[in-house]
Residue frames as a rotation matrix with the C-alpha (Angstrom) as fourth column:
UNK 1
-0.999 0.023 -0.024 79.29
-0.012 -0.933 -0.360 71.24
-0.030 -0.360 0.933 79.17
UNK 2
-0.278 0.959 0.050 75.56
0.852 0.270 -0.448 71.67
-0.443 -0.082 -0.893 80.08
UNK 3
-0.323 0.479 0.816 73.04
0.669 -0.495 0.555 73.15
0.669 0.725 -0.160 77.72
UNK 4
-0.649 0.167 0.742 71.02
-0.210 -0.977 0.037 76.11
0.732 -0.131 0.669 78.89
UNK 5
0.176 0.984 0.019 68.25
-0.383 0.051 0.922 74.25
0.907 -0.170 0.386 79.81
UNK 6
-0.086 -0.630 -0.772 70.89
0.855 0.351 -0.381 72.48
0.511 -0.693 0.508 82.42
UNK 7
-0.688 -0.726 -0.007 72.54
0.581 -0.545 -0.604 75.43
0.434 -0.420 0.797 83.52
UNK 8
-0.230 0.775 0.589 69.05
-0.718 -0.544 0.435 77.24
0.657 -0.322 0.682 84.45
UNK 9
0.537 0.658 -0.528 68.18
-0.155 0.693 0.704 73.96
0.829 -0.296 0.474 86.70
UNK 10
-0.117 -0.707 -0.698 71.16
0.897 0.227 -0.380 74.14
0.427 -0.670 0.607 88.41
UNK 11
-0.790 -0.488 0.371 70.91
0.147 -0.738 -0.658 77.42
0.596 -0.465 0.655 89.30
UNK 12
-0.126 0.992 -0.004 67.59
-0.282 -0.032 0.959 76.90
0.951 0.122 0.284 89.79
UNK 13
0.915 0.151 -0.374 68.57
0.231 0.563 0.793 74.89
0.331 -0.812 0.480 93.11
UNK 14
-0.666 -0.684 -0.297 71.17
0.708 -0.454 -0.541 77.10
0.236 -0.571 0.787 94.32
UNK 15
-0.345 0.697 0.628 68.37
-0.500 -0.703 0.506 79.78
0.794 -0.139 0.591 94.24
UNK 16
0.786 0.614 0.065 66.04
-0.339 0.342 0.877 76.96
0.517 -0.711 0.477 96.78
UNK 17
0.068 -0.393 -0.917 69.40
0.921 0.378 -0.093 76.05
0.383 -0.838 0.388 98.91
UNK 18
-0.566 -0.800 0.201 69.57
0.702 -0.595 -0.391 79.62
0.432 -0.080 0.898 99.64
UNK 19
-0.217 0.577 0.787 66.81
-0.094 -0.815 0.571 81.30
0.972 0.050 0.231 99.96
UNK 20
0.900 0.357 0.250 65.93
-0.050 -0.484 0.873 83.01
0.433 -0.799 -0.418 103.26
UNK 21
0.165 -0.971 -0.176 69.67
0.873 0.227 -0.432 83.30
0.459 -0.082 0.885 103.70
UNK 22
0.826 -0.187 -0.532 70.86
-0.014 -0.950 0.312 86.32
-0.563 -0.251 -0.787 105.00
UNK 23
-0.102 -0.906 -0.411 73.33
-0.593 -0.277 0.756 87.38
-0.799 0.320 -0.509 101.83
UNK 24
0.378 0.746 0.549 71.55
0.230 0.499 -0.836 85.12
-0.897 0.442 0.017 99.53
UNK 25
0.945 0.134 -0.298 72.50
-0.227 -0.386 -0.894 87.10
-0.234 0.913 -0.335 96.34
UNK 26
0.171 -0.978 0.120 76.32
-0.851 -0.085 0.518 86.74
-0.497 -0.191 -0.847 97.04
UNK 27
-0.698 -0.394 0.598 76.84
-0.134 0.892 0.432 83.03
-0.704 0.221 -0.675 96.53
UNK 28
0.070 0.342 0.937 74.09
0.379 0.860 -0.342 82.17
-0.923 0.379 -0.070 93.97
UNK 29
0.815 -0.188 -0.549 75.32
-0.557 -0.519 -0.648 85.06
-0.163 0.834 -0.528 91.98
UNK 30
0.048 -0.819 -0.572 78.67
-0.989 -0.120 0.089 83.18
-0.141 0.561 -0.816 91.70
UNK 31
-0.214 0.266 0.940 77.03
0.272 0.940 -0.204 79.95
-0.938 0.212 -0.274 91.19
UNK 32
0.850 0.507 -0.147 75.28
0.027 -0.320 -0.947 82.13
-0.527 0.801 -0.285 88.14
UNK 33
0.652 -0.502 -0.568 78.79
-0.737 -0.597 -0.318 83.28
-0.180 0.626 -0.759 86.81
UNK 34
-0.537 -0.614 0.578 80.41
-0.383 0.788 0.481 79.88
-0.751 0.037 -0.659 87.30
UNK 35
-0.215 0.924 0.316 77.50
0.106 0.343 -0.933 78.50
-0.971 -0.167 -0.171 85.37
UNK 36
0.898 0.354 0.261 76.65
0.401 -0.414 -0.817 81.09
-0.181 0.839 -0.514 82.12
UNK 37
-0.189 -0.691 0.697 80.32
0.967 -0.255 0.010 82.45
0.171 0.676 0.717 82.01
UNK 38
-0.821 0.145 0.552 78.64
0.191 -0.841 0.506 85.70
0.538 0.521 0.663 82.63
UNK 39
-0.535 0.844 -0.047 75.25
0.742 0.442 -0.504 86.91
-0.405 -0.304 -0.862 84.50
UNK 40
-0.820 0.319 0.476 72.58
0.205 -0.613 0.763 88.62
0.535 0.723 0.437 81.91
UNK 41
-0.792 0.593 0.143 69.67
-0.608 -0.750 -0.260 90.35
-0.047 -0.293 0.955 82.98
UNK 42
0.145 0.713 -0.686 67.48
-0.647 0.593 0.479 87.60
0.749 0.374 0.547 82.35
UNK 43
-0.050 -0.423 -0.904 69.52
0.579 0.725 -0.372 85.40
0.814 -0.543 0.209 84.91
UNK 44
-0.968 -0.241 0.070 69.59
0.055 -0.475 -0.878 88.17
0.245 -0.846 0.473 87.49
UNK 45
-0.444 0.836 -0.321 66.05
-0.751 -0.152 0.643 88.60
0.489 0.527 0.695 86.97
UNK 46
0.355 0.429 -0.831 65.29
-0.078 0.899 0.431 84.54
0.932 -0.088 0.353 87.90
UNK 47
-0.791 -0.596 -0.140 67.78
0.352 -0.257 -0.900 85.40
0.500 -0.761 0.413 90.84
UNK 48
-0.922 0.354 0.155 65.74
-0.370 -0.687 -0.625 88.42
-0.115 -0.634 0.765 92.58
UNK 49
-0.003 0.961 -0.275 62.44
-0.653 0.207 0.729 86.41
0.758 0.182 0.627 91.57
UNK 50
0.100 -0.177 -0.979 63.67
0.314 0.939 -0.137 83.19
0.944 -0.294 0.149 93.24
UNK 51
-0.414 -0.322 -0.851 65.09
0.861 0.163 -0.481 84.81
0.294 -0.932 0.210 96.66
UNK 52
0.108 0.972 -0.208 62.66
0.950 -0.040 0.309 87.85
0.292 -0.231 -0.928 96.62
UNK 53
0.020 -0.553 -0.833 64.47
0.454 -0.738 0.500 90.34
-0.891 -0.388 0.236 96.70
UNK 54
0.761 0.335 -0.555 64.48
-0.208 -0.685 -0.698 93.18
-0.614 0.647 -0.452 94.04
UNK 55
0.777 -0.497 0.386 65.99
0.575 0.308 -0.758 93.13
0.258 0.811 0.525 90.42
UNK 56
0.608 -0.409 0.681 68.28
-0.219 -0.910 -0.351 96.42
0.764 0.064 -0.643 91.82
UNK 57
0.717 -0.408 0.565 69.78
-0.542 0.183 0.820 94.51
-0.438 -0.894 -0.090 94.61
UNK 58
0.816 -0.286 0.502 70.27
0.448 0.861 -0.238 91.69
-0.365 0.420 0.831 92.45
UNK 59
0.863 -0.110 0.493 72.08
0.459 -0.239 -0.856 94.31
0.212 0.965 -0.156 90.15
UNK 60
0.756 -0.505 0.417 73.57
-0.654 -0.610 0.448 96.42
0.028 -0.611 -0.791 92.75
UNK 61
0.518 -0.543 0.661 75.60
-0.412 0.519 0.749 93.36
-0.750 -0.660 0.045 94.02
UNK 62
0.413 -0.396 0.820 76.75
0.809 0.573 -0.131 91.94
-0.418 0.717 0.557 90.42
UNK 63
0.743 -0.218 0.632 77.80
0.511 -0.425 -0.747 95.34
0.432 0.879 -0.204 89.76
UNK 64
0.923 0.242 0.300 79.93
-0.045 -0.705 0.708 95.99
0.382 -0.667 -0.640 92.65
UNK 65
0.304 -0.677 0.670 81.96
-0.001 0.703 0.711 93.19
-0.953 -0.217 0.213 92.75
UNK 66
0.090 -0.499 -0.862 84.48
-0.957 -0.282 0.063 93.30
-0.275 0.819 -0.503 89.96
UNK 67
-0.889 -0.447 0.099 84.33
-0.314 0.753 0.579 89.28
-0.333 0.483 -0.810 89.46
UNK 68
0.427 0.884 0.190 80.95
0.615 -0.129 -0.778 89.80
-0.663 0.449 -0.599 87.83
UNK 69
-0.866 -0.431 -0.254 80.24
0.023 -0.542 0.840 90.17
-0.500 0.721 0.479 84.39
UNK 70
-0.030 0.837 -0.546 77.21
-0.529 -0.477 -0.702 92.02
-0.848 0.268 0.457 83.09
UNK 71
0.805 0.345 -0.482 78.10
-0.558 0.168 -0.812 90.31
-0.199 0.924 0.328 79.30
UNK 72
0.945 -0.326 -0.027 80.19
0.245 0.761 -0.600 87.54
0.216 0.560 0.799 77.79
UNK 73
0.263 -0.925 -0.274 84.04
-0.578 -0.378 0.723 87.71
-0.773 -0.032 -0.634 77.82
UNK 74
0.605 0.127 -0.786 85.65
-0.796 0.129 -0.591 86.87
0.026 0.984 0.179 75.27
UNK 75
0.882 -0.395 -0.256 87.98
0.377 0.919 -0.119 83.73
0.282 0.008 0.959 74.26
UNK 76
-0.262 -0.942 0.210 91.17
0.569 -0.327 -0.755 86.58
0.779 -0.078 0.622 75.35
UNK 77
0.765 0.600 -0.232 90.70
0.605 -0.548 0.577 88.49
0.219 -0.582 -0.783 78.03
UNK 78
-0.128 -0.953 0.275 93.26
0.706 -0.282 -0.649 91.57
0.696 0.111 0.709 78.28
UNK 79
0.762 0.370 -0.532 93.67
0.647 -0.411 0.642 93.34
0.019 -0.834 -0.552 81.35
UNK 80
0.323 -0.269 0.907 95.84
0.120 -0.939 -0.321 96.96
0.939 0.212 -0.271 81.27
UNK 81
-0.076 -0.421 -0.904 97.57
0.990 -0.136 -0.020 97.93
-0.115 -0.897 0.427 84.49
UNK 82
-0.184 -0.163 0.969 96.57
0.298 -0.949 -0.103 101.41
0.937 0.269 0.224 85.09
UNK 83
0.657 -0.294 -0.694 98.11
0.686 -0.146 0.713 101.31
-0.311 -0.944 0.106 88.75
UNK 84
0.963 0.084 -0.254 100.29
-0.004 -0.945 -0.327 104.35
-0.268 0.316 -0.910 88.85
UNK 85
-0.333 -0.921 -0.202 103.76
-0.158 -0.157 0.975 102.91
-0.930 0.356 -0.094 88.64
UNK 86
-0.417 -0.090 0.905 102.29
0.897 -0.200 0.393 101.60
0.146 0.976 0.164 84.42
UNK 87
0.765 0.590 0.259 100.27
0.644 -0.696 -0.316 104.78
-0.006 0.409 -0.913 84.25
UNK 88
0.393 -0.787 -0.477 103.43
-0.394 -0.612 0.685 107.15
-0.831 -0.081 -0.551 85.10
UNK 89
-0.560 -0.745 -0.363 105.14
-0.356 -0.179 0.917 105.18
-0.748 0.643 -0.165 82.16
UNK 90
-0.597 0.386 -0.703 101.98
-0.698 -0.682 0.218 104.95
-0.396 0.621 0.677 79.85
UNK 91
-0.881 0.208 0.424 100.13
0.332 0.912 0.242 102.74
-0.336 0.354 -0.873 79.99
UNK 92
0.175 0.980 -0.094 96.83
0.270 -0.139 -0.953 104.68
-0.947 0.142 -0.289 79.04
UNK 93
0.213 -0.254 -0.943 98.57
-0.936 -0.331 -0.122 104.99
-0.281 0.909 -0.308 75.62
UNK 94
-0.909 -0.144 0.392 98.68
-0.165 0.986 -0.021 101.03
-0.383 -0.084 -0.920 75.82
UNK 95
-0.416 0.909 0.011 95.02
0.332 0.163 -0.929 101.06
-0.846 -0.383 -0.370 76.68
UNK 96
0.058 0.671 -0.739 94.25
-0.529 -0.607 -0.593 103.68
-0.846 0.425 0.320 73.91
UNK 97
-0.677 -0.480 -0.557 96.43
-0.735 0.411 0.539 101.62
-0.030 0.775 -0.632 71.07
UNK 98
-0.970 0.121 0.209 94.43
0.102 0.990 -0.099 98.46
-0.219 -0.075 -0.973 71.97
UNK 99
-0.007 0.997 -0.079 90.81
0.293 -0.073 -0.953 99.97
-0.956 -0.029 -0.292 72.16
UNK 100
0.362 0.131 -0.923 91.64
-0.715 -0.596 -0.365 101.41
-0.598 0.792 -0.122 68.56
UNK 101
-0.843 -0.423 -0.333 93.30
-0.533 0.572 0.624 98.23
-0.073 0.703 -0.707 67.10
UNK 102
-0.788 0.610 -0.079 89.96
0.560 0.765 0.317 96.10
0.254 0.206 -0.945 67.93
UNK 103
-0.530 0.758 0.380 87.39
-0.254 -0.570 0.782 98.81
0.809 0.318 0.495 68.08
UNK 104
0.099 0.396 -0.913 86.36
0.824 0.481 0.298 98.06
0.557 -0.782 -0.279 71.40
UNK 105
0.441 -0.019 0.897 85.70
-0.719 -0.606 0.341 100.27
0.538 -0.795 -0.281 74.85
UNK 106
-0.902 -0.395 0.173 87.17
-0.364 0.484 -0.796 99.17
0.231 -0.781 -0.580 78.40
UNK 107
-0.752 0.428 0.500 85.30
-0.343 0.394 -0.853 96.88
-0.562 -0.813 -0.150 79.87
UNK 108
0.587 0.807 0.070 83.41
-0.672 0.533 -0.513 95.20
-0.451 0.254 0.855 76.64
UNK 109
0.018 -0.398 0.917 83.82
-0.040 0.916 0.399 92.91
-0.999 -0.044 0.001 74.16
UNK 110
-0.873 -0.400 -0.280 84.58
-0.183 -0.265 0.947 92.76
-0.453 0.877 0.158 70.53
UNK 111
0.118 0.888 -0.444 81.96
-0.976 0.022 -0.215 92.11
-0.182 0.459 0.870 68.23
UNK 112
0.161 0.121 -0.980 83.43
-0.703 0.711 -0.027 88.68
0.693 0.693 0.199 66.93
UNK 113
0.811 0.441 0.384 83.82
-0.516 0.231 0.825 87.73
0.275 -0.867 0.415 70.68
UNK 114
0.423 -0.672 -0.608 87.74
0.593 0.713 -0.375 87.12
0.685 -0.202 0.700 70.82
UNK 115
-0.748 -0.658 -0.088 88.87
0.430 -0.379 -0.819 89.92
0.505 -0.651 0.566 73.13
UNK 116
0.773 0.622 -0.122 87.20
0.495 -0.473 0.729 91.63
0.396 -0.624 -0.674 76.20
UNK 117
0.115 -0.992 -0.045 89.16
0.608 0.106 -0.787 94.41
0.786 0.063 0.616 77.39
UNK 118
0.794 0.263 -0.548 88.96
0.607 -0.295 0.738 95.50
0.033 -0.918 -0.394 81.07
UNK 119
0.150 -0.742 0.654 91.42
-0.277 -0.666 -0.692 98.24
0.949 -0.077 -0.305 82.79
UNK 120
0.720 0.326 -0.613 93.05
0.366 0.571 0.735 96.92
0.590 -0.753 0.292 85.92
UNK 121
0.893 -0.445 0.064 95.07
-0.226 -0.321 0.920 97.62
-0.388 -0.836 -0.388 89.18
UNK 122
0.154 -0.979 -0.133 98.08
-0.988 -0.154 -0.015 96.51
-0.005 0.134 -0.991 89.80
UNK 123
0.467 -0.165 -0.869 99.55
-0.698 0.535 -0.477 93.81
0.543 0.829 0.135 88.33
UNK 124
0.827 -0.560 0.053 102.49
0.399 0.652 0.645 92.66
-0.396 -0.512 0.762 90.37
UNK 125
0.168 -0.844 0.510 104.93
0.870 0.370 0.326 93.58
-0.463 0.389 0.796 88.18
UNK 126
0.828 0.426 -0.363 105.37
0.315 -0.891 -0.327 97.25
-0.463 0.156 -0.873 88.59
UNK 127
-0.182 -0.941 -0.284 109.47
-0.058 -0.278 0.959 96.85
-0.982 0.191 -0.004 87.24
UNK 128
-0.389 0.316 0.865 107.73
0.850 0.485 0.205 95.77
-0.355 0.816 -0.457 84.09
UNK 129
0.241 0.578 -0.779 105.80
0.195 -0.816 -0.545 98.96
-0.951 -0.020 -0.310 84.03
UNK 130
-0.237 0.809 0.537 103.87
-0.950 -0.077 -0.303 99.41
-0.204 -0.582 0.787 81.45
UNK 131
-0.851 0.181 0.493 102.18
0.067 0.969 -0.239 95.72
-0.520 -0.170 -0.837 82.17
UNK 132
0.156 0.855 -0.495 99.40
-0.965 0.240 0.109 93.81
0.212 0.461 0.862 80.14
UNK 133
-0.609 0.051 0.792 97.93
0.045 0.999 -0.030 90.29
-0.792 0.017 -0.610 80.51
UNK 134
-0.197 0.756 -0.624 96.41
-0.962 -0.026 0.272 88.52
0.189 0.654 0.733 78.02
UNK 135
0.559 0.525 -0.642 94.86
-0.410 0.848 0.335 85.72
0.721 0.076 0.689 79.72
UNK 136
0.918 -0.384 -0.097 97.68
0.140 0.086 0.986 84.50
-0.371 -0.919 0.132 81.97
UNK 137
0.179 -0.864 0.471 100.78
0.861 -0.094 -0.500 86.20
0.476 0.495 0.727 79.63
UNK 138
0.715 0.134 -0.686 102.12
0.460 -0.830 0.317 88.87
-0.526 -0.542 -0.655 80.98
UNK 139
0.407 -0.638 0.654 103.68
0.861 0.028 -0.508 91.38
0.305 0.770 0.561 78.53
UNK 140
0.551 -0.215 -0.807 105.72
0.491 -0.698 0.521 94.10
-0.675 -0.683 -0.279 80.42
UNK 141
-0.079 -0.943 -0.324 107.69
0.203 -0.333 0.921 96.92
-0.976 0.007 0.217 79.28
UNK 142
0.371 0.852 0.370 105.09
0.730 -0.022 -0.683 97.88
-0.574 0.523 -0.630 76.37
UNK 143
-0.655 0.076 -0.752 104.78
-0.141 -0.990 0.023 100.69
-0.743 0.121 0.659 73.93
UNK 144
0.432 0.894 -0.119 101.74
-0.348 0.044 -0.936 101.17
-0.832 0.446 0.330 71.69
UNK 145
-0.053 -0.570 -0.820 104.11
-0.990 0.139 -0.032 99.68
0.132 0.810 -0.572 68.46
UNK 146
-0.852 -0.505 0.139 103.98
-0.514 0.857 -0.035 96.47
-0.101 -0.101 -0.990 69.95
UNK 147
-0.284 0.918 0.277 100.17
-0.495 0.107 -0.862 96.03
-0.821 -0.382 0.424 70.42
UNK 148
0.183 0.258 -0.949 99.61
-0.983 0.019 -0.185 95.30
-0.029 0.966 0.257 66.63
UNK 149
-0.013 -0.681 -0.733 101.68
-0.732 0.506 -0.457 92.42
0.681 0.530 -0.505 66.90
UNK 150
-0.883 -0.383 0.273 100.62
-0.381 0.244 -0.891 91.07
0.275 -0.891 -0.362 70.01
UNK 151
-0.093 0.946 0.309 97.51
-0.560 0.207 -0.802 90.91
-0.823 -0.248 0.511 69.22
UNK 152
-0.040 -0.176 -0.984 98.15
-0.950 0.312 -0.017 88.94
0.310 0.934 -0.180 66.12
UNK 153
-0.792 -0.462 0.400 99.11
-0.610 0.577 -0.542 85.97
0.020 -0.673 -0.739 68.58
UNK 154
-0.578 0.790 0.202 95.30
-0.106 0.173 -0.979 85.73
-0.809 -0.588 -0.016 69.38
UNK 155
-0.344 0.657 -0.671 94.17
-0.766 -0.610 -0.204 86.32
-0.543 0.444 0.713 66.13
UNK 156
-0.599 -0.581 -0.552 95.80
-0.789 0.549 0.278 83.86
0.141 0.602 -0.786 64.96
């Protein structure tokens, strides 16, 4: 895996294959997230410097698109279905159980950096209702009793 000082050079020269693109920010932003895992404010920053174009564009566009992340994910990533067939059978009582076992909001990360927990469409798997992934598990057919124990898995 390449160090920092790498991973800034590379991006460094996706920034000069791009520039004076039209759409420019698009692809070297997911060159950035392929890259760091993530694109901080520092990296967006070297972005809108590199192709001229303002830090708010830069921002606009990494915050628009849902396969951009402002900060880190963690080593779990747990994604909620709150499409309406889990929400009709509770999943925002999923959602709460989970944000209160690991002290966490939607859409950050823990402090010790093993879960990131996002709220998401639909799943696929609305007979399951309600649905969670964790990573590429899919636990259907939920109730906030199970969370404890499910998340043990990971702790582990």
């Amino acid at each position: 895996m390449p160090d920092n000082k790498e991973k800034y050079a590379q991006l460094q020269e996706s920034i000069a294959k791009h520039k004076g693109e039209r759409g420019a920010v698009m692809p070297v932003l997911q060159e950035a997230q392929g890259l760091f895992g993530y694109v901080p404010e520092d990296v967006q920053q070297m972005i809108a410097d590199g192709l001229g174009v303002t830090l708010a564009e830069v921002y606009g566009v990494a915050t628009f698109y849902a396969q951009f992340s402002l900060e880190p994910k963690g080593k779990n990533v747990i994604g909620v279905c709150l499409g309406t067939a889990c929400y009709v059978k509770g999943s925002q009582k999923i959602m709460d159980k989970i944000s209160e076992e690991l002290q966490v909001e939607v859409g950050r990360t823990t402090k010790d950096g093993l879960f990131t927990l996002n709220a998401t469409r639909c799943l696929g798997a609305c007979g399951l209702a309600p649905v969670m992934m964790i990573n590429d598990e899919v636990y259907g057919r939920l109730t906030p009793d199970q969370v404890p124990a499910i998340l043990d898995k990971y702790r582990a």
